[in-house]
C-alpha atoms as a printed R data frame, in Angstrom:
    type eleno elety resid chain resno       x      y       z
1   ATOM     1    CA   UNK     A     1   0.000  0.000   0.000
2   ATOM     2    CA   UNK     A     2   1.239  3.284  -1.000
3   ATOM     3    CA   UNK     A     3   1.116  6.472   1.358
4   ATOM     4    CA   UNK     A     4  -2.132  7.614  -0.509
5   ATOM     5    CA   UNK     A     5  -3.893  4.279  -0.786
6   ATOM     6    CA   UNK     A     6  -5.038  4.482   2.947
7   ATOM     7    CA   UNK     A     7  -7.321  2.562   4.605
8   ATOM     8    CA   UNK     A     8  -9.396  6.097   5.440
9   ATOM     9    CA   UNK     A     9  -9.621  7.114   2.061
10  ATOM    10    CA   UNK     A    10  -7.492  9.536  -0.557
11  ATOM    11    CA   UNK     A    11  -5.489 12.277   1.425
12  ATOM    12    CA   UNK     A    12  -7.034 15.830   1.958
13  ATOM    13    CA   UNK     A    13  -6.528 18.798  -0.293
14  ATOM    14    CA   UNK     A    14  -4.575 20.251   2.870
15  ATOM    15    CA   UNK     A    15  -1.992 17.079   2.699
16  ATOM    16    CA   UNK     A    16  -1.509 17.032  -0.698
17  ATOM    17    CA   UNK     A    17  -0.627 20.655  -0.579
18  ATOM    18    CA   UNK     A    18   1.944 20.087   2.408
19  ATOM    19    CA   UNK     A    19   3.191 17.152   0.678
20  ATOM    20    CA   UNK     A    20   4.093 19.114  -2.762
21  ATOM    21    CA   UNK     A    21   5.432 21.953  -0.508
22  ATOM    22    CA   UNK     A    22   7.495 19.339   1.178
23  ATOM    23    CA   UNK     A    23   8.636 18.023  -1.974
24  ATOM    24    CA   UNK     A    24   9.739 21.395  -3.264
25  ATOM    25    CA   UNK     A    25  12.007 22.063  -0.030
26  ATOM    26    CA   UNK     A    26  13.847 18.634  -0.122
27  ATOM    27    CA   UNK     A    27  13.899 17.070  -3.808
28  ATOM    28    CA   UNK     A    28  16.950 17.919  -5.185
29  ATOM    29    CA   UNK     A    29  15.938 17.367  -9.154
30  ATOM    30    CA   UNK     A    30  12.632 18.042 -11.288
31  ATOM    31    CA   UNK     A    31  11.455 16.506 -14.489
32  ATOM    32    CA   UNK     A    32  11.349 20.060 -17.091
33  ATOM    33    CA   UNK     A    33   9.256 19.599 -20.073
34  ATOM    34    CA   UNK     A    34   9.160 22.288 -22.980
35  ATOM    35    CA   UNK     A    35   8.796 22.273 -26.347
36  ATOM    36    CA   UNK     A    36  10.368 24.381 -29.219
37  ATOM    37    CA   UNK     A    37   8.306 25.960 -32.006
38  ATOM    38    CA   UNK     A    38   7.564 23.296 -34.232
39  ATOM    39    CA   UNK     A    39   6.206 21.150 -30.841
40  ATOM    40    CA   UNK     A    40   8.464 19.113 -30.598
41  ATOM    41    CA   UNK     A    41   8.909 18.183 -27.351
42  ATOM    42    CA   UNK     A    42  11.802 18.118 -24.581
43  ATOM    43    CA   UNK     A    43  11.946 16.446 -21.300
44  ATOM    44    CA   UNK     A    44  15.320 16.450 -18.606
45  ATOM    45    CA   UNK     A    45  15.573 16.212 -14.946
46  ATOM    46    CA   UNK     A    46  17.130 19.742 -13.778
47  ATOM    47    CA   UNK     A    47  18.481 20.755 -10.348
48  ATOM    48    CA   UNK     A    48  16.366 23.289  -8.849
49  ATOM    49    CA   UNK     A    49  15.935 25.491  -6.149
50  ATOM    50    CA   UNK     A    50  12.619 26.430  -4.335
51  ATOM    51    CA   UNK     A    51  12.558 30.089  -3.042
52  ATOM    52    CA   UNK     A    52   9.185 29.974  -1.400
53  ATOM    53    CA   UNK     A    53   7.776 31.634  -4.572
54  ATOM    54    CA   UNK     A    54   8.886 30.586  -7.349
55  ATOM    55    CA   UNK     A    55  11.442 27.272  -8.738
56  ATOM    56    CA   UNK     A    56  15.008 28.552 -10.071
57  ATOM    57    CA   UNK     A    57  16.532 26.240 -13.100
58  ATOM    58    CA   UNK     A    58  19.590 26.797 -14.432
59  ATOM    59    CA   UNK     A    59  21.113 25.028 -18.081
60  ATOM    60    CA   UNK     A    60  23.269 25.979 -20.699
61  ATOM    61    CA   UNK     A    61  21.119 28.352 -23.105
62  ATOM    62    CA   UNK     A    62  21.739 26.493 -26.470
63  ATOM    63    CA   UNK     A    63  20.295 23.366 -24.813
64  ATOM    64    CA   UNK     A    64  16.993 22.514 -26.063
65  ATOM    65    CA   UNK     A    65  15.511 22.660 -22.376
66  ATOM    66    CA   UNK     A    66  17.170 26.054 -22.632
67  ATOM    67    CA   UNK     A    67  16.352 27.623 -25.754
68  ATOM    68    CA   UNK     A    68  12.956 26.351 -25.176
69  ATOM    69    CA   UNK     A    69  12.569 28.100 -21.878
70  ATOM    70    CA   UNK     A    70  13.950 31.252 -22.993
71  ATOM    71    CA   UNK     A    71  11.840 31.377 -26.230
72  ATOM    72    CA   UNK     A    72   8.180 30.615 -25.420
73  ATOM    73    CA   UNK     A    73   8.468 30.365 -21.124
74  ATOM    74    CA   UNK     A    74   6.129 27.766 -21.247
75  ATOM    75    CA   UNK     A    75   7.077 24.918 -19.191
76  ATOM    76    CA   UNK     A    76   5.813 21.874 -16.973
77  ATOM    77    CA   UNK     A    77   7.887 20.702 -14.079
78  ATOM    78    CA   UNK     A    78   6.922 17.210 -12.327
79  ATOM    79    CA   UNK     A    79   7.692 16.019  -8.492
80  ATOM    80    CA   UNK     A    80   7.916 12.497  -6.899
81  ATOM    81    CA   UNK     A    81   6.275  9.550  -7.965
82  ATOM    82    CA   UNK     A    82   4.106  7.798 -10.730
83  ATOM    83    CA   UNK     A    83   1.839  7.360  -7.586
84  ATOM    84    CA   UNK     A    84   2.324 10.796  -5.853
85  ATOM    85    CA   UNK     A    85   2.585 13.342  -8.494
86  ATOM    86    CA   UNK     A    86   3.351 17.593  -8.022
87  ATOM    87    CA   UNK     A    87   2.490 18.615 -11.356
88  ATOM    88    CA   UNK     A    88   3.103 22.021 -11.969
89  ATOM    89    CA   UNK     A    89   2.589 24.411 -15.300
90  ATOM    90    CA   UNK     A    90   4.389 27.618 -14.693
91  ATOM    91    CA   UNK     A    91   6.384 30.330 -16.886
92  ATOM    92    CA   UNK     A    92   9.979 30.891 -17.102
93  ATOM    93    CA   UNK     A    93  12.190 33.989 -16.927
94  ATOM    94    CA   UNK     A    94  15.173 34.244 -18.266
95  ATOM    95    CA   UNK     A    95  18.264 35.193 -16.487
96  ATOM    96    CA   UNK     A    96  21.672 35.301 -16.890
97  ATOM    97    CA   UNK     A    97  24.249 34.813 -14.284
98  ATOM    98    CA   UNK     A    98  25.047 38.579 -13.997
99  ATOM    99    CA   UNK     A    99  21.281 39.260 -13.986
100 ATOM   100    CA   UNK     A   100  20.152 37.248 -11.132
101 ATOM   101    CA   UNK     A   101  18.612 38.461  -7.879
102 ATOM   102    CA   UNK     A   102  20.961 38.756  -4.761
103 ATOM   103    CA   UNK     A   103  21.729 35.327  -2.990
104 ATOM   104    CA   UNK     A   104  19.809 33.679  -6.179
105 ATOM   105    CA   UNK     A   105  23.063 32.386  -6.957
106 ATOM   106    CA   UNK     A   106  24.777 31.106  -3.704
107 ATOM   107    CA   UNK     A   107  21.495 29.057  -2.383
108 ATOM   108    CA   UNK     A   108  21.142 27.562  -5.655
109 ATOM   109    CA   UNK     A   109  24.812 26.251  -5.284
110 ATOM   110    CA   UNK     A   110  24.429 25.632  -1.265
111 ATOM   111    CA   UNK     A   111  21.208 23.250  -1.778
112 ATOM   112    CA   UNK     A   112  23.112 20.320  -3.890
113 ATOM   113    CA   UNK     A   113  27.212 21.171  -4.163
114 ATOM   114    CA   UNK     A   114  27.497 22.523  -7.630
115 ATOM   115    CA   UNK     A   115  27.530 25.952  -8.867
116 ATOM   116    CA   UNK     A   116  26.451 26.742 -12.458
117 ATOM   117    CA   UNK     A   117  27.988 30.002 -12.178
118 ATOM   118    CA   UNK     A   118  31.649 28.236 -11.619
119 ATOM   119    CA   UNK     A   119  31.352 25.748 -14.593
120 ATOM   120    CA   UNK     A   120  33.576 26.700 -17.509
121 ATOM   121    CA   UNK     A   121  30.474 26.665 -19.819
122 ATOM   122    CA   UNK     A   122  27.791 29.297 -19.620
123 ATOM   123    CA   UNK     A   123  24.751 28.701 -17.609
124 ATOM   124    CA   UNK     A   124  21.552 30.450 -17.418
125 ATOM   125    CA   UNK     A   125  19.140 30.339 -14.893
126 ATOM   126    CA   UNK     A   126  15.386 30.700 -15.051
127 ATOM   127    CA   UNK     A   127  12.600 31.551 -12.843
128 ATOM   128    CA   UNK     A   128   9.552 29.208 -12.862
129 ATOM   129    CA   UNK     A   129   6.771 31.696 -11.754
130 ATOM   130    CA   UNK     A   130   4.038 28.796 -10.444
131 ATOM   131    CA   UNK     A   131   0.560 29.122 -12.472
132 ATOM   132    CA   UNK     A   132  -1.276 25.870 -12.103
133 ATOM   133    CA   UNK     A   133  -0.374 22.788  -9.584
134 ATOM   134    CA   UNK     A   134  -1.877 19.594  -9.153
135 ATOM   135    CA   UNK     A   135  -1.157 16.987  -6.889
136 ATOM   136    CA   UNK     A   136  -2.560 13.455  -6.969
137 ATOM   137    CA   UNK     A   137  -1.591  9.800  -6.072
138 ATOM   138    CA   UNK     A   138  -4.150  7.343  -7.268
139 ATOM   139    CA   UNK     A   139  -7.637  7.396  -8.784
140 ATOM   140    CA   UNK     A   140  -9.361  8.411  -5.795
141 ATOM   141    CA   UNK     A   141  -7.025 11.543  -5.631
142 ATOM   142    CA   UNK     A   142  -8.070 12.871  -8.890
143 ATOM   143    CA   UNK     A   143 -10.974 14.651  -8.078
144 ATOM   144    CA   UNK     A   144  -9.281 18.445  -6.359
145 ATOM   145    CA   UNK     A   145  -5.979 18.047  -7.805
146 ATOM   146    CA   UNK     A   146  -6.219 21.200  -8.668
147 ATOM   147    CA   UNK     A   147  -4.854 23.119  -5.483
148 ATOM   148    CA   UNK     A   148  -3.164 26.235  -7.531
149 ATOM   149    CA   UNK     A   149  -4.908 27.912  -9.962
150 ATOM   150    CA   UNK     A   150  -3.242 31.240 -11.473
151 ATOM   151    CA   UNK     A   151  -0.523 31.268  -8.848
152 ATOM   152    CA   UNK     A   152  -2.747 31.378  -5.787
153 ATOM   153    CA   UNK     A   153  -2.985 28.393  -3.559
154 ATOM   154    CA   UNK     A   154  -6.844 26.981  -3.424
155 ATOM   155    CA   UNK     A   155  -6.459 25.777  -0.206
């Protein structure tokens, strides 16, 4: 049995939410899907960082993931499990080293060991502004995955 096939039922709006927040504070890699003009599609684990607000990428422009992000900002990120899935549809900023906030830079680095800005290659960063997540384990969770609509939590 899985943590959301309980015995009482499919887990609360409430505990979904605190399990994708929790997700987005210790997961050290997200799925990032994009797609380039023509559709075709592009999908790589990233490191990220959570700021509270928002999820900070960072890849080498010319990469698809990349060039995708930077030319249309549409993007869909995915947390944990086939069975316990953060969905989450955002829009992506563009950044370059230089460019990026104050302590942007260092936390990204602190939270796994490596620092994009130190790599001999050029890295860009982007910020995933949050527009839609869903969270949902099994079939019974399906109904109110929808806890984020427009950037504002639902519950």
């Amino acid at each position: 049995m899985t943590e959301n096939e309980r015995a009482d039922g499919p887990r609360s709006r409430e505990e979904r939410r605190r399990n994708a927040v929790r997700l987005l504070e210790s997961e050290t890699d997200v799925w990032v899907a994009t797609a380039d003009a023509g559709g075709v599609p592009t999908l790589m684990p990233l490191t990220f960082l959570w700021d509270g607000e928002a999820v900070w990428l960072s890849t080498r422009p010319e990469n698809p993931t990349g060039a995708n992000l930077a030319a249309s900002g549409m993007v869909r990120l995915c947390l944990g499990q086939t069975r316990d899935v953060v969905h989450i549809e955002g829009s992506a900023t563009a950044f370059t080293a230089e460019e990026l906030p104050d302590g942007v830079g260092d936390a990204f680095a602190a939270k796994d060991g490596w620092d994009p800005r130190k790599d001999q290659d050029r890295y860009d960063f982007y910020r995933v502004g949050l527009e839609q997540l869903r969270a949902w384990g099994t079939v019974p969770e399906l109904k109110g995955r929808l806890l984020m609509k427009a950037g504002r939590w639902l519950v």
